[in-house]
C-alpha positions as CSV (number, residue, x, y, z in Angstrom):
1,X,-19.6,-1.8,19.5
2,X,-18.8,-4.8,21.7
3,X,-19.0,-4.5,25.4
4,X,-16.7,-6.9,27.1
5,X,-16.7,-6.4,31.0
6,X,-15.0,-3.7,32.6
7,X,-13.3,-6.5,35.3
8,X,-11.8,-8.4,32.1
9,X,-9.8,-4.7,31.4
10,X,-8.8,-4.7,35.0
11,X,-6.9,-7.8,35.0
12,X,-5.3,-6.4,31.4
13,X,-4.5,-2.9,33.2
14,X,-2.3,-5.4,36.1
15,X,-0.2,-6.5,33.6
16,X,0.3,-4.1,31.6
17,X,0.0,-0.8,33.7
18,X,-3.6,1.5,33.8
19,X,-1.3,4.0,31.6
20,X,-1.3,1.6,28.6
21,X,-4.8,1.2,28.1
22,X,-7.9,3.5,27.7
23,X,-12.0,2.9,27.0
24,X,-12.3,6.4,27.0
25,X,-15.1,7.3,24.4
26,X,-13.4,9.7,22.6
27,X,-10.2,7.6,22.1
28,X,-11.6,4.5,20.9
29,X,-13.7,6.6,18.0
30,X,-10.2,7.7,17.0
31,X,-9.7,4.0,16.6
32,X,-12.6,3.5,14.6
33,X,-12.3,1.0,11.7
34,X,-15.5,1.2,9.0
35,X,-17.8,3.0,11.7
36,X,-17.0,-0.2,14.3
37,X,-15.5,1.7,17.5
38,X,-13.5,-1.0,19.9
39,X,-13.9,-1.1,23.6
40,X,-10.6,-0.4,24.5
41,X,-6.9,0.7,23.2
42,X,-4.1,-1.0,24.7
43,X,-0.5,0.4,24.0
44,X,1.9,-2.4,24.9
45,X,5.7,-1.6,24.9
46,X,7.5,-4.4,23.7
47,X,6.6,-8.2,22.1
48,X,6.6,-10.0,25.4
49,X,3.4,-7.3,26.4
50,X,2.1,-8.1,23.0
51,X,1.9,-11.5,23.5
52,X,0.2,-11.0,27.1
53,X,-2.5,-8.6,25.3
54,X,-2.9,-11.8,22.5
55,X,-3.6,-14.0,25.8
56,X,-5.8,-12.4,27.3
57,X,-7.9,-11.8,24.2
58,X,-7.9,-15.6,23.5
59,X,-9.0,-16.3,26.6
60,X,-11.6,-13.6,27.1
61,X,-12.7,-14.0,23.3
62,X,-12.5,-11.0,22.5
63,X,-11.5,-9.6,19.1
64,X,-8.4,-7.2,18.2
65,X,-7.0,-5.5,15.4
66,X,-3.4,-4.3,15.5
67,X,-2.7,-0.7,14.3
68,X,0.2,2.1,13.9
69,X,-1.1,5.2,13.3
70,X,-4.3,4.3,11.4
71,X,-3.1,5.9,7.6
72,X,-4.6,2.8,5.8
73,X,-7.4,1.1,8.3
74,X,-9.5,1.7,5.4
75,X,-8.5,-0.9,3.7
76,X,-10.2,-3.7,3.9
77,X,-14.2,-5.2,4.8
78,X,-15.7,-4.1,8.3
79,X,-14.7,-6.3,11.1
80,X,-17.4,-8.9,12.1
81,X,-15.8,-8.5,15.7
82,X,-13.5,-5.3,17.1
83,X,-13.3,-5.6,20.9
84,X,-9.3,-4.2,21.7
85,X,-7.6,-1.7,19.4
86,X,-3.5,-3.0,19.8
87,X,-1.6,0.1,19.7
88,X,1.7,-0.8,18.3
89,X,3.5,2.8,18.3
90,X,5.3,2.7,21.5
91,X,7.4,-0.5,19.5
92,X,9.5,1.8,18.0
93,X,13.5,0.6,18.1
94,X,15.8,-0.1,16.4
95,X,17.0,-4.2,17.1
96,X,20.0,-4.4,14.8
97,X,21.5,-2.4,12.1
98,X,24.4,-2.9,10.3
99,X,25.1,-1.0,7.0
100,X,28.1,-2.7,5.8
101,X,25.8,-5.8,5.3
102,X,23.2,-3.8,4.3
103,X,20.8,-5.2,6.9
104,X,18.2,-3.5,9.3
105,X,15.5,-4.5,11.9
106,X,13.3,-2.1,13.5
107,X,10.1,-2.6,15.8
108,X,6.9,-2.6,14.0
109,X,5.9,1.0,15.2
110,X,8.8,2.7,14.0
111,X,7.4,5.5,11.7
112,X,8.5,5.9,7.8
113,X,10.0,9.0,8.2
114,X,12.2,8.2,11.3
115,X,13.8,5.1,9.0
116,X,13.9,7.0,6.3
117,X,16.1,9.8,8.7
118,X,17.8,6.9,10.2
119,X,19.2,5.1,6.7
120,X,20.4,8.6,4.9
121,X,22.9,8.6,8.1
122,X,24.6,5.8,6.1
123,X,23.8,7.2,2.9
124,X,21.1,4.5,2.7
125,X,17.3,3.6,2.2
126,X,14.7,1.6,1.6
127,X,12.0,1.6,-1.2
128,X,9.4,1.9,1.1
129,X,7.5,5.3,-0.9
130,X,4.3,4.6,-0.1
131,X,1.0,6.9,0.4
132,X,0.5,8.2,3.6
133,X,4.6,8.3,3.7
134,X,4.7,11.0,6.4
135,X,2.4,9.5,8.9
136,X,2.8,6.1,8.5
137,X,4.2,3.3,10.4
138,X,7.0,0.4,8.9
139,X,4.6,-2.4,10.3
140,X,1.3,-0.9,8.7
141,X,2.9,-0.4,5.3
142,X,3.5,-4.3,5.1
143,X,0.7,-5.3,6.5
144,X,-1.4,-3.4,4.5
145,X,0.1,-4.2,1.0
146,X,0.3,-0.6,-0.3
147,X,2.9,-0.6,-2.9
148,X,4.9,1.9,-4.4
149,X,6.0,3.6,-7.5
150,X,10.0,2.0,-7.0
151,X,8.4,-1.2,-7.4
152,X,9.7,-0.9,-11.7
153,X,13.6,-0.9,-10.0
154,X,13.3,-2.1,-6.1
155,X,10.6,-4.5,-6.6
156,X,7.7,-5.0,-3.6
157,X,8.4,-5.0,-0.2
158,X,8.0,-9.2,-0.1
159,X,11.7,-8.9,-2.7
160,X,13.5,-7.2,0.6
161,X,11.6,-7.9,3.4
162,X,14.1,-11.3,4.4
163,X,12.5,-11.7,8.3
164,X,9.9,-11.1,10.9
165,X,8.8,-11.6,14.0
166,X,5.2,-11.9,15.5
167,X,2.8,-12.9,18.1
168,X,0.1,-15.4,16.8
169,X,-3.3,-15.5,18.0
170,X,-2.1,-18.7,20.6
171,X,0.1,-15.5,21.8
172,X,3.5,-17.4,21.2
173,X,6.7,-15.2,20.1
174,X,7.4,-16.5,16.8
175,X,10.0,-15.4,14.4
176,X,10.2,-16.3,10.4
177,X,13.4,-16.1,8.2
178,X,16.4,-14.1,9.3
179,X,19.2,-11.1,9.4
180,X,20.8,-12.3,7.0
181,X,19.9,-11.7,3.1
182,X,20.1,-15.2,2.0
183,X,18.2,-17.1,4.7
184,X,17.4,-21.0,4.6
185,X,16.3,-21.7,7.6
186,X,12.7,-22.4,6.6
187,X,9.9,-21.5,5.1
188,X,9.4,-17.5,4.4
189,X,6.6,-17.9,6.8
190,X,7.0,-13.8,7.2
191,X,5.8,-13.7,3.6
192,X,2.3,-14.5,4.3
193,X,2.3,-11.2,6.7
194,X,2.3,-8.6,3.8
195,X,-0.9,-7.5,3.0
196,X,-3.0,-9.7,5.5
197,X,-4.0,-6.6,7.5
198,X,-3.6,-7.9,10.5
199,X,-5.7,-10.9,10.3
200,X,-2.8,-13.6,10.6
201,X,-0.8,-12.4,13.9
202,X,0.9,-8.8,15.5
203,X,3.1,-8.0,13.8
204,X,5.8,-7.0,16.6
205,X,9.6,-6.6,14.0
206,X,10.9,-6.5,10.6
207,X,14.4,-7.6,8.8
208,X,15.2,-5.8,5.8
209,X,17.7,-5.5,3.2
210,X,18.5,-1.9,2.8
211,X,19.5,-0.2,-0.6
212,X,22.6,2.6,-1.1
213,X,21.5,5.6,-1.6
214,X,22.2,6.1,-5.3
215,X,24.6,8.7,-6.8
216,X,22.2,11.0,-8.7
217,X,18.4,10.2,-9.6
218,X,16.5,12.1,-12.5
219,X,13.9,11.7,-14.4
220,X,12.0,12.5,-18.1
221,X,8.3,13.4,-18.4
222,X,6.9,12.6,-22.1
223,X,3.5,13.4,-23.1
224,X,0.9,12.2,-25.6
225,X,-2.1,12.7,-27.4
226,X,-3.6,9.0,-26.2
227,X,-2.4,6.6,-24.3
228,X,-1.3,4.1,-27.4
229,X,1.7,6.7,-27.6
230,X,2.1,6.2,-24.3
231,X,2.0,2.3,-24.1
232,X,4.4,2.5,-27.2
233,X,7.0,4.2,-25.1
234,X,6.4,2.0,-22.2
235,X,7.1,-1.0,-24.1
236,X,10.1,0.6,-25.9
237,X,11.6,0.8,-22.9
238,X,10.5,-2.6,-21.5
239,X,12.7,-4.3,-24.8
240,X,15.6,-1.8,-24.2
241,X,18.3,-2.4,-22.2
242,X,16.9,0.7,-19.7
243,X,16.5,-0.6,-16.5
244,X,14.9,2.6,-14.8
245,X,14.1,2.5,-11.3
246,X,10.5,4.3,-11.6
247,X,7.9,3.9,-14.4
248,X,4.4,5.6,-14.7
249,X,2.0,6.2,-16.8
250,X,-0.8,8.9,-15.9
251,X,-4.2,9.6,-17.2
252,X,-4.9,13.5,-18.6
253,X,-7.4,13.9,-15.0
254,X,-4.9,11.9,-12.9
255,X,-2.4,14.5,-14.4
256,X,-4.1,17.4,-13.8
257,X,-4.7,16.2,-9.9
258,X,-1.0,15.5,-9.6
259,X,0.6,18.4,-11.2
260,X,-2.2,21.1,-10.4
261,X,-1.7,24.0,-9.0
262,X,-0.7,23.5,-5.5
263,X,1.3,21.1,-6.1
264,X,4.7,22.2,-6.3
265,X,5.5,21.2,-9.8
266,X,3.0,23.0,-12.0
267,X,5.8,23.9,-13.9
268,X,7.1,20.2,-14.9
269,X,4.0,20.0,-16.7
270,X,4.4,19.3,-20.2
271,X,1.3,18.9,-22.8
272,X,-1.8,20.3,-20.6
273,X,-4.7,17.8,-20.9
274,X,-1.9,14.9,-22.2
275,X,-1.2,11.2,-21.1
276,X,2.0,11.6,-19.2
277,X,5.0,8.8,-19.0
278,X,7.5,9.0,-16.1
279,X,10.1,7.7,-15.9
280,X,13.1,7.9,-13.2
281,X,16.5,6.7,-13.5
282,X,19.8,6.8,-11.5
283,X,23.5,6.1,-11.6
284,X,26.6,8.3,-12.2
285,X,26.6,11.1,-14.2
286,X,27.8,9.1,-17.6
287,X,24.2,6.5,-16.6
288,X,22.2,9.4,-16.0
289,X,23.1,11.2,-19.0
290,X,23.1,7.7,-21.7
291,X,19.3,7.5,-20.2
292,X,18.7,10.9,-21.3
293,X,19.7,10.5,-24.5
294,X,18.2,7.1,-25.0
295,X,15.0,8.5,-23.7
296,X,14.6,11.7,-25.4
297,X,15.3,9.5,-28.8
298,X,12.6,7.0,-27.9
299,X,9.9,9.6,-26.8
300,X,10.8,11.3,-30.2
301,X,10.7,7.8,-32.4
302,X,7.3,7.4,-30.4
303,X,5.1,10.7,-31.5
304,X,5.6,12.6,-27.9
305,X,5.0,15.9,-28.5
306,X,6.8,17.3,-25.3
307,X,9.2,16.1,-23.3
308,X,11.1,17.1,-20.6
309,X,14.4,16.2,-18.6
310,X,14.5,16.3,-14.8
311,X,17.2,17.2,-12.7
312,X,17.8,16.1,-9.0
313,X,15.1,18.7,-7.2
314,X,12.8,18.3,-10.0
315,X,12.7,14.9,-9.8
316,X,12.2,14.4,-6.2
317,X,9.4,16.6,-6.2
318,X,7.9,14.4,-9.1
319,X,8.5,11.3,-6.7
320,X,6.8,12.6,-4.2
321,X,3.6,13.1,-6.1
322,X,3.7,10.1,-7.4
323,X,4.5,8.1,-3.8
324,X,0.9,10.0,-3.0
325,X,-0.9,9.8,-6.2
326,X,-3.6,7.8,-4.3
327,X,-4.2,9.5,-1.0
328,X,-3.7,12.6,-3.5
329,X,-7.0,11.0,-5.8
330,X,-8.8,10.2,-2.4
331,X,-8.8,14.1,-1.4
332,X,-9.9,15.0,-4.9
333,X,-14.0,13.2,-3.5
334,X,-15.4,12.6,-0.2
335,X,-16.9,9.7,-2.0
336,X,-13.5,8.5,-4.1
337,X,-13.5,5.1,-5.0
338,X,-10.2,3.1,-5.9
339,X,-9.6,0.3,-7.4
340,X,-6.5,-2.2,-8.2
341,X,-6.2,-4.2,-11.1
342,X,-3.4,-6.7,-11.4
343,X,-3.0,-8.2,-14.9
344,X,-0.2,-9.2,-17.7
345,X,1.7,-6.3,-18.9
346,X,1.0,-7.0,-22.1
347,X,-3.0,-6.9,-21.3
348,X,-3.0,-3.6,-19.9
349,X,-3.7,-1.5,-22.4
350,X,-6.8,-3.8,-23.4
351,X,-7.6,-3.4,-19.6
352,X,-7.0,0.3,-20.1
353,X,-9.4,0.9,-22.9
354,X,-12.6,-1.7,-21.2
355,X,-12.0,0.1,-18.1
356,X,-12.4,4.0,-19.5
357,X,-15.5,2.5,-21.4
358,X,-16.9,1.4,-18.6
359,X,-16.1,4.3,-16.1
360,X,-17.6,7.3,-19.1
361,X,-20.9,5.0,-19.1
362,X,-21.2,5.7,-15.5
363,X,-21.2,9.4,-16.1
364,X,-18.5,9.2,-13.2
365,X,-15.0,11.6,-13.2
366,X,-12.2,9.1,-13.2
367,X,-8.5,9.1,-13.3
368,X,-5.6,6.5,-14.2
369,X,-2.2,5.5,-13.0
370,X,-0.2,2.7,-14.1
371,X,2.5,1.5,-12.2
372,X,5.4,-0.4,-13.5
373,X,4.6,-3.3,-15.1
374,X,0.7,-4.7,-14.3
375,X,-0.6,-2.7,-11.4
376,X,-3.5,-0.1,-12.8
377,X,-5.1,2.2,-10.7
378,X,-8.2,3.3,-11.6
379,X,-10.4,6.2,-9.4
380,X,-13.6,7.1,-9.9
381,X,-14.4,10.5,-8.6
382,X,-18.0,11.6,-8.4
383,X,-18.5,15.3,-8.0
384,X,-20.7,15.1,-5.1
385,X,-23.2,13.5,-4.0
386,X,-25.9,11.6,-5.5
387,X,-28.3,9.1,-4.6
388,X,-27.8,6.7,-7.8
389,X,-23.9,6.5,-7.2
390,X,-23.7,3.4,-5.2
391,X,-25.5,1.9,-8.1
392,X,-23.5,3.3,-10.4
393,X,-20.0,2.2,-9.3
394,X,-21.8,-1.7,-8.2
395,X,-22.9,-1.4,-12.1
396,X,-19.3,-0.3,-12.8
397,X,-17.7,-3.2,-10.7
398,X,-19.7,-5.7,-11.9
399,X,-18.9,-4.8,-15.5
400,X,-15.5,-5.5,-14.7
401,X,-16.4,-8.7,-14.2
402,X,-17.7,-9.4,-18.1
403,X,-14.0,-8.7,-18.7
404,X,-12.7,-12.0,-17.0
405,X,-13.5,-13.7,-20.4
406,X,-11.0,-12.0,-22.6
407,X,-8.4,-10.5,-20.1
408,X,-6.3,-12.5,-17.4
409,X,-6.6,-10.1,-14.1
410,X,-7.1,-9.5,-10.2
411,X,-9.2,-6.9,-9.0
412,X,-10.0,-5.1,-6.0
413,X,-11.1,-2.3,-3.9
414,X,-8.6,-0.3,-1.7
415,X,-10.8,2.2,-0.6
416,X,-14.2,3.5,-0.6
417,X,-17.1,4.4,1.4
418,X,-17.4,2.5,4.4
419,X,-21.4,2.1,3.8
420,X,-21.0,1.1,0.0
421,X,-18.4,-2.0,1.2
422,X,-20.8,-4.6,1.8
423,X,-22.7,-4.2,-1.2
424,X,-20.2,-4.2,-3.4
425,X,-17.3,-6.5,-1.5
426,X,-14.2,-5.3,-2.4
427,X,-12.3,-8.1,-2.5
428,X,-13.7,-9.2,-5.8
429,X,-14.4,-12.7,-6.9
430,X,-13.7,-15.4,-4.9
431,X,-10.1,-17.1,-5.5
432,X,-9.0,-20.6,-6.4
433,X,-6.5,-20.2,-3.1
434,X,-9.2,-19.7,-0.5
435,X,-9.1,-22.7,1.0
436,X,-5.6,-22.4,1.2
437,X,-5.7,-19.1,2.8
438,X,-8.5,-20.9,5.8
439,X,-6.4,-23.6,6.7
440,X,-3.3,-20.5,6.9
441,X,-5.6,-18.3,9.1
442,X,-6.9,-21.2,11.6
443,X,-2.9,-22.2,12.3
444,X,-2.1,-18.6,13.1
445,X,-4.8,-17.9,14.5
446,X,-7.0,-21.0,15.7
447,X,-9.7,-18.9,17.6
448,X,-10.6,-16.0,15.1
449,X,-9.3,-13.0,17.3
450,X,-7.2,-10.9,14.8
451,X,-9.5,-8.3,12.6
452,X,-12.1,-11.2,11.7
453,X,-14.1,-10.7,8.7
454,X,-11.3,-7.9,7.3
455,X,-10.0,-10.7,4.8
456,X,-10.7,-12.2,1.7
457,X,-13.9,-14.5,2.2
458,X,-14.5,-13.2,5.8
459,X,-11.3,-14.2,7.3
C-alpha cells in the first residue's frame, strides 16, 4: 500500500471539505482492488471537485482509480500504483432529460436501478441489463465493458452511448460528442471510455439515447440433446426474418445453475440436463404471437424435444437470470474462473467444441453461455480447492492459444483469483493495436495517474 504524506491529504481535505475524504483503515480495505488497499478515499461532489482531486494527484504523483460502488473492480490486472480511491457516488443527478427526444444524461454515480426507476416514468429504458444490475453504478457499467444479454436487439452500450464528459489526468473538464443522437461535432472521443476501466480519465457524465418501453416482451425456451440442435436453431433464426431482441444459448451445467432450485423459475425448465436456446421477443400482440408460431415451427423443424412459450412474468424472470448469468456462475466457486471469447458467428460452434475439449482434460466443472452473435462465455468451476488448479486452468488458457491457427478470435479473463492474475495475464495475447492504445493513454493521461498497470500491456 502506498504511503503518501499525511500533509499532502490536508491540503486535499481544504478543498474539498475533511467530510469527503477518509484514510481510515477499515475504509480503504473496502476499497481494495486485487489485495492493493489505497491510502485514502475521496468522495467529490461534482466534476469541478473531480478535476481538483485529478490535480492534486498529478502534482503529488500519486495514483487513483475511480470507482462507483465496486460490483466489477475485479476486472482487470492489479494496479502497479493505487494511492486515492475517487469515489464517484455522490455524482448522482440527473443533467438533462427529455423523453420526447428520447435523450438522457445523468452523472456518472447514478445507480442502475435509480435510472431504470427514473425511465419507466416515461414508459422508457435503457438496455443497460448487466450483472451486478442492482448494485451497480451507470459510470462503472461503461467503464467496465460488461455487456448484456439485449445486446442481439439493442446492441452494446458504445451503439447508444452518443456523449460524455470527463476529467483527464491533466484535470481539464473535457466533454466528447453530444445530446443529440446524431452528433458531428467530432470525433466520438467518449468511445474510447467504454471498457478502459478507468485507466483513460474520470468519468464525471453520460448522454444516452433512451429506448420505449415496448408493448409486450415474451419469450420461448427450446431444448436439445447437443448443442448442434442448438446452433441449428440459432442460425435458423439468424437467416429468418426474426429479429428478436434477446438470444442465448446455455450449456446443460450453465442451465442447471440458472434455472436451479432457488431460482425462481425451476418450473420454466424444459429438458433437465439439455442445451437450452432463449430467445426473447417483443411487439404487439399480432408480433408477439407471429414469433411464436415461427419459433415453435423452427424448434420443431430443428429436433427440439421441448419447448416452451413464455408469457410476460415468465419472461422477465428468465431475463433476469440471464442479466446475472455471470455473477450467478461466480457464486457457484470461490475459485470461478471466467472467460470471454469474441469470434465470428459462424466459428462459434468450432470454438464451442475446442473449448469443452479442452476444459473436460482439465478435469475442471465448467459451464457455457453464448450470447447473441460471437460473445461465448465459458466458466470453469473447480469444486474446491486444490493445489494443481492454477496449473490446470494456465494449461487450459494456454491451450486456447493452439486454437489461434484455425479459429479467428479474442480472448480474455473477466474474473478470477486475484493471486492466479499474474501468472496467467488475463488480457491474453498481445494486440496489433497496442501501440495505438499507448499513444491514447499518454494524451489522456500524460503522467500515468489513472489505475496504471489495470490495462492491456500494463497501461
Amino acid at each position: 500500500m502506498s504511503s503518501p504524506a499525511t500533509s499532502s491529504f490536508s491540503r486535499l481535505e481544504g478543498i474539498l471539505g475533511a467530510s469527503a475524504i477518509s484514510a481510515q483503515t477499515s475504509d480503504c480495505a473496502q476499497y481494495a482492488v486485487d489485495g492493493v488497499v489505497p491510502s485514502a478515499i475521496v468522495r467529490p461532489a461534482s466534476a469541478e471537485e473531480v478535476a481538483e482531486v485529478v490535480r492534486f494527484a498529478a502534482t503529488e504523483k500519486l495514483a487513483l482509480i475511480p470507482c462507483g460502488l465496486r460490483t466489477k473492480l475485479a476486472i482487470g490486472m492489479p494496479p502497479a500504483r493505487y494511492d486515492i480511491a475517487l469515489d464517484t457516488t455522490r455524482l448522482n443527478g440527473v443533467a438533462h432529460y427529455d423523453p420526447g427526444d428520447l435523450t438522457l444524461s445523468v452523472d456518472t454515480g447514478m445507480t442502475l436501478t435509480a435510472l431504470d426507476r427514473l425511465l419507466a416514468e416515461k414508459n422508457q429504458f435503457l438496455p443497460l441489463a448487466v450483472p451486478f444490475f442492482e448494485a451497480a453504478t451507470v459510470g462503472g457499467t461503461v467503464a467496465s465493458g460488461v455487456d448484456s444479454p439485449l445486446r442481439h436487439g439493442y446492441g452494446t452500450v458504445r451503439d447508444f452511448l452518443i456523449g460524455a464528459e470527463f476529467v483527464n489526468g491533466a484535470g481539464a473538464l473535457t466533454k466528447s460528442g453530444g445530446r443529440v443522437v446524431k452528433n458531428v461535432t467530432g470525433y466520438d472521443l467518449h468511445k474510447l471510455l467504454i471498457g478502459s476501466l478507468g485507466t483513460l480519465a474520470v468519468i464525471t457524465r453520460l448522454n444516452f439515447r433512451t429506448f420505449p418501453r415496448p408493448i409486450l416482451r415474451r419469450g420461448f425456451l427450446a431444448a436439445f440433446e447437443n448443442e448442434q440442435g442448438a446452433f441449428a436453431l440459432r442460425d435458423r433464426i439468424f437467416s429468418s426474418v426474426l429479429a428478436p431482441s434477446l438470444l442465448e444459448i446455455l450449456s446443460p451445467e450453465a442451465t442447471r445453475i440458472l434455472f436451479g432450485a432457488g431460482s425462481g423459475i425451476s418450473s420454466l425448465l424444459v429438458g433437465s440436463g439439455s442445451w437450452q436456446v432463449c430467445v426473447g421477443f417483443e411487439g404487439n400482440q399480432e408480433i408477439c404471437d407471429r414469433y411464436a408460431r415461427e419459433l415453435s415451427r423452427m424448434a420443431q423443424e430443428t429436433s427440439a424435444h421441448d419447448g416452451l412459450l413464455l408469457r410476460e412474468a415468465q419472461f422477465a424472470a428468465l431475463a433476469e437470470q440471464l442479466r446475472e448469468s455471470i455473477s450467478l456462475l461466480l457464486r457457484t466457486s470461490p475459485l470461478a474462473v471466467v472467460f470471454r471469447f469474441n469470434g465470428l458467428p459462424g466459428q462459434s460452434a468450432a470454438l464451442l467444441r475446442a473449448l469443452r475439449s479442452f476444459a473436460a482434460s482439465s478435469w475442471i466443472p465448467s459451464a457455457v453461455v453464448l450470447r447473441s452473435q460471437g460473445a461465448l462465455y465459458l466458466a470453469l468451476l473447480p469444486a474446491g480447492k486444490d493445489e494443481s488448479l492454477p496449473k490446470q486452468v494456465a494449461y487450459f488458457w494456454k491451450s486456447v492459444d493452439s486454437l489461434r491457427a484455425k479459429l479467428e478470435f479474442h480472448a480474455t479473463i473477466p474474473f478470477c483469483p486475484s493471486e492466479w492474475k499474474r501468472e496467467l495475464n488475463v488480457w491474453g495475447i498481445s494486440r496489433p493495436e497496442f501501440t495505438l492504445m499507448q499513444r491514447v493513454k499518454s494524451a489522456l493521461d500524460p503522467q500515468d495517474i489513472f489505475a496504471p498497470g489495470r490495462f492491456v500491456g500494463g497501461i
